[in-house]
C-alpha positions as CSV (number, residue, x, y, z in Angstrom):
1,X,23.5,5.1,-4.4
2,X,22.1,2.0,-3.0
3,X,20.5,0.2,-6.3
4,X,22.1,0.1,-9.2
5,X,21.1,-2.6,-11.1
6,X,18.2,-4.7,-11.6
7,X,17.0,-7.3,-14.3
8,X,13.4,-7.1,-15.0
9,X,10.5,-9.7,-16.0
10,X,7.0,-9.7,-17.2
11,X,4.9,-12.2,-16.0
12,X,1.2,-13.3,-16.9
13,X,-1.0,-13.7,-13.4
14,X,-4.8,-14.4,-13.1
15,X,-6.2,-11.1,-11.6
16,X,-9.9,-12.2,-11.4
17,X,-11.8,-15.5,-12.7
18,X,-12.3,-13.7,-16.2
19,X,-9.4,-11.7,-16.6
20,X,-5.6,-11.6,-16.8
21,X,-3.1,-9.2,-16.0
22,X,0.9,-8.3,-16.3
23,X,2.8,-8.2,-13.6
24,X,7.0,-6.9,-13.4
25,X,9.4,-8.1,-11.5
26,X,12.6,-6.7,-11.0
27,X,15.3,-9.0,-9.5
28,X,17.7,-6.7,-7.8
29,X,21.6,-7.0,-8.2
30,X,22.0,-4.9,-4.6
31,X,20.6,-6.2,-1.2
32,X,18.1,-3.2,-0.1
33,X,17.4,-4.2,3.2
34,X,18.8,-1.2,4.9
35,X,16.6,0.9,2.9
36,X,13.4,-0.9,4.7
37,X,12.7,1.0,7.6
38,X,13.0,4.2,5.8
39,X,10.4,4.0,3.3
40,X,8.4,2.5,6.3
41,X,8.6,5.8,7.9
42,X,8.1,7.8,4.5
43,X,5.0,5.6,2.9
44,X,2.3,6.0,5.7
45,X,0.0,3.5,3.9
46,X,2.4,1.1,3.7
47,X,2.0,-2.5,5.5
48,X,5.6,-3.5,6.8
49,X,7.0,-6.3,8.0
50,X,11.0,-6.1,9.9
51,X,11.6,-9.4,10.5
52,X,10.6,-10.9,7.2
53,X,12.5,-7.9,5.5
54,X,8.9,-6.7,3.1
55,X,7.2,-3.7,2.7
56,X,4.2,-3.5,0.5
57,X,2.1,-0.5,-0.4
58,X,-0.4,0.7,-3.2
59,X,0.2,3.9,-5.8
60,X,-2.7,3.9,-8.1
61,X,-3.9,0.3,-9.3
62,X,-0.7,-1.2,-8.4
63,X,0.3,-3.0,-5.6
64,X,3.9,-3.2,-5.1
65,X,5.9,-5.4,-2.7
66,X,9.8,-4.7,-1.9
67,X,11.9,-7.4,-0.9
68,X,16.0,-7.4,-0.1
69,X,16.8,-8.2,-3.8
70,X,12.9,-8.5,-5.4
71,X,10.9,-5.7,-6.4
72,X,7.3,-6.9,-8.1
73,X,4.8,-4.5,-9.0
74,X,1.5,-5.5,-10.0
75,X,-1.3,-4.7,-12.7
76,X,1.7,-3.5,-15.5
77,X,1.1,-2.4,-18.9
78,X,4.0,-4.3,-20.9
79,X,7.1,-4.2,-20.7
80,X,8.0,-0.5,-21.4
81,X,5.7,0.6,-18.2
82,X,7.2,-2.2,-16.3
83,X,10.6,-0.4,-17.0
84,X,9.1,3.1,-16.1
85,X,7.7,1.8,-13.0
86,X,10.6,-0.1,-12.1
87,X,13.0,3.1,-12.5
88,X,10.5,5.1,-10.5
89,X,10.7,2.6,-7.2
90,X,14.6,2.3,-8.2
91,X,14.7,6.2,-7.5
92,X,12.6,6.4,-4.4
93,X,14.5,3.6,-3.3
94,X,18.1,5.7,-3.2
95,X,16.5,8.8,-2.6
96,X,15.0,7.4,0.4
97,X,18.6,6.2,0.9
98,X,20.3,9.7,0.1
99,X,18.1,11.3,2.9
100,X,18.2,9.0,5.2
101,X,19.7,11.2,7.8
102,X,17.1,13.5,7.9
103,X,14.9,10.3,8.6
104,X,13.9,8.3,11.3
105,X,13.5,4.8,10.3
106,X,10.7,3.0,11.5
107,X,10.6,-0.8,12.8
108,X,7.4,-1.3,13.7
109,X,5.1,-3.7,11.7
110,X,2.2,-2.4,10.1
111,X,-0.5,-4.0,8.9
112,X,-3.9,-3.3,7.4
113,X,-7.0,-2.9,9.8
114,X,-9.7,-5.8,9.3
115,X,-12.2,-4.5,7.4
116,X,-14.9,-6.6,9.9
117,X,-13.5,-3.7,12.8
118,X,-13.9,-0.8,10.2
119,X,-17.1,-1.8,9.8
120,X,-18.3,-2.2,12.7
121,X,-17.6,1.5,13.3
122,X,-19.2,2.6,10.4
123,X,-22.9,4.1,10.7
124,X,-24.2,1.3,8.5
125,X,-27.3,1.7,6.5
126,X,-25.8,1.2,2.8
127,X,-26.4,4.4,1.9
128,X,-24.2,4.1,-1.1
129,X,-23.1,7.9,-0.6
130,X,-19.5,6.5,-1.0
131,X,-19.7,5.0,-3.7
132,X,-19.4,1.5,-2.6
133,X,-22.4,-0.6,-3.1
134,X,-22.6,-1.3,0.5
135,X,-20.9,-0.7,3.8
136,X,-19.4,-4.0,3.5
137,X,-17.5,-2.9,0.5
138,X,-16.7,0.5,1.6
139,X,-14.9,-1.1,4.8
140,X,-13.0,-3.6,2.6
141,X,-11.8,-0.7,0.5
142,X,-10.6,1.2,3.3
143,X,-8.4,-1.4,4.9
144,X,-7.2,-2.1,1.5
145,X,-6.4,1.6,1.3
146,X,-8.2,2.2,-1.7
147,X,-10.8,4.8,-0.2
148,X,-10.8,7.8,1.8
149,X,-13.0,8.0,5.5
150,X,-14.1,11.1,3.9
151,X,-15.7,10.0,1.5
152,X,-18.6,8.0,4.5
153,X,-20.3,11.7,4.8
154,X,-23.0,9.8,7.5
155,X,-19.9,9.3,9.4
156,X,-19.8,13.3,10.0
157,X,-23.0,13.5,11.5
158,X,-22.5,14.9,15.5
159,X,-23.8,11.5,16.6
160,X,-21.2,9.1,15.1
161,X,-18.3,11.4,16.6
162,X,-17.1,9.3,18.3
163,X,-17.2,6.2,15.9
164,X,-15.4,8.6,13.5
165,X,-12.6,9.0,15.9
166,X,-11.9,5.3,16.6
167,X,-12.1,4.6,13.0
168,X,-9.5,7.5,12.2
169,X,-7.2,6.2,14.9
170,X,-7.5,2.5,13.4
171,X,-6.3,3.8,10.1
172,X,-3.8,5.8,11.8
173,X,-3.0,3.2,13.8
174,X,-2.3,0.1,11.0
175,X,-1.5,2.3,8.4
């Protein structure tokens, strides 16, 4: 087992100019570093960075960003979800760390696409079929991670094939 104990802290942070939100973090009693490049290799929308030792990825509304010894995870609940959601990434953490054997770490930095090169690929038109308001939007929410390509149905049409395809390979790619 690689993480054993942790304390944990709720913090107020402005999430918007009207609202506020709860925020955990966990300061961690074990250095994690090790740990790094395999849940690089095992969270595939994950932006990582080796050489300043973070990985950061999204599940749900959350953002949550892994340090050597800091764990914070965003948009909490209170205190009891903070401790829920803290023990969750506590045991992905050494289960990553049990398999690792069966796992090829991954060193390579990943980043989030630009949304301005997403959506320049897109078909344009603000068709709102997404969802998003415009095509703007939709591109910010895809580098962000927060929406599927699928989800563009213009973007299926024969005669953006080929737009499709860069765009997949960009999310591919960064992600």
């Amino acid at each position: 087992m690689l993480l054993t104990s942790y304390d944990t802290e709720i913090t107020t942070m402005a999430c918007d100019s009207h609202a506020q939100c709860l925020a955990a973090f966990a300061h961690l009693h074990q250095d994690v570093s090790e740990v790094l490049p395999y849940l690089n290799a095992i969270l595939p929308n994950a932006v990582y960075d080796h050489g300043a030792q973070v990985i950061t990825w999204k599940s749900g509304s959350r953002e949550i960003s892994l340090r050597p010894r800091l764990l914070a995870i965003s948009d909490v609940d209170g205190r009891e979800d903070a401790a829920v959601q803290a023990g969750e990434i506590a045991a992905l953490i050494n289960d990553t760390w049990e398999r690792r054997a069966g796992i090829a770490p991954n060193y390579r930095k990943r980043q989030r696409p630009p949304a301005l090169a997403l959506y320049r690929l897109l078909p344009g038109g603000n068709c709102k079929v997404c969802g998003a308001e415009t095509c703007w939007i939709f591109a910010a929410r895809l580098s962000a991670g927060v929406a599927e390509l699928d989800a563009c149905t213009p973007l299926f049409e024969d005669v953006y094939t080929v737009r499709r395809e860069a765009l997949r390979e960009h999310l591919a790619g960064a992600h």
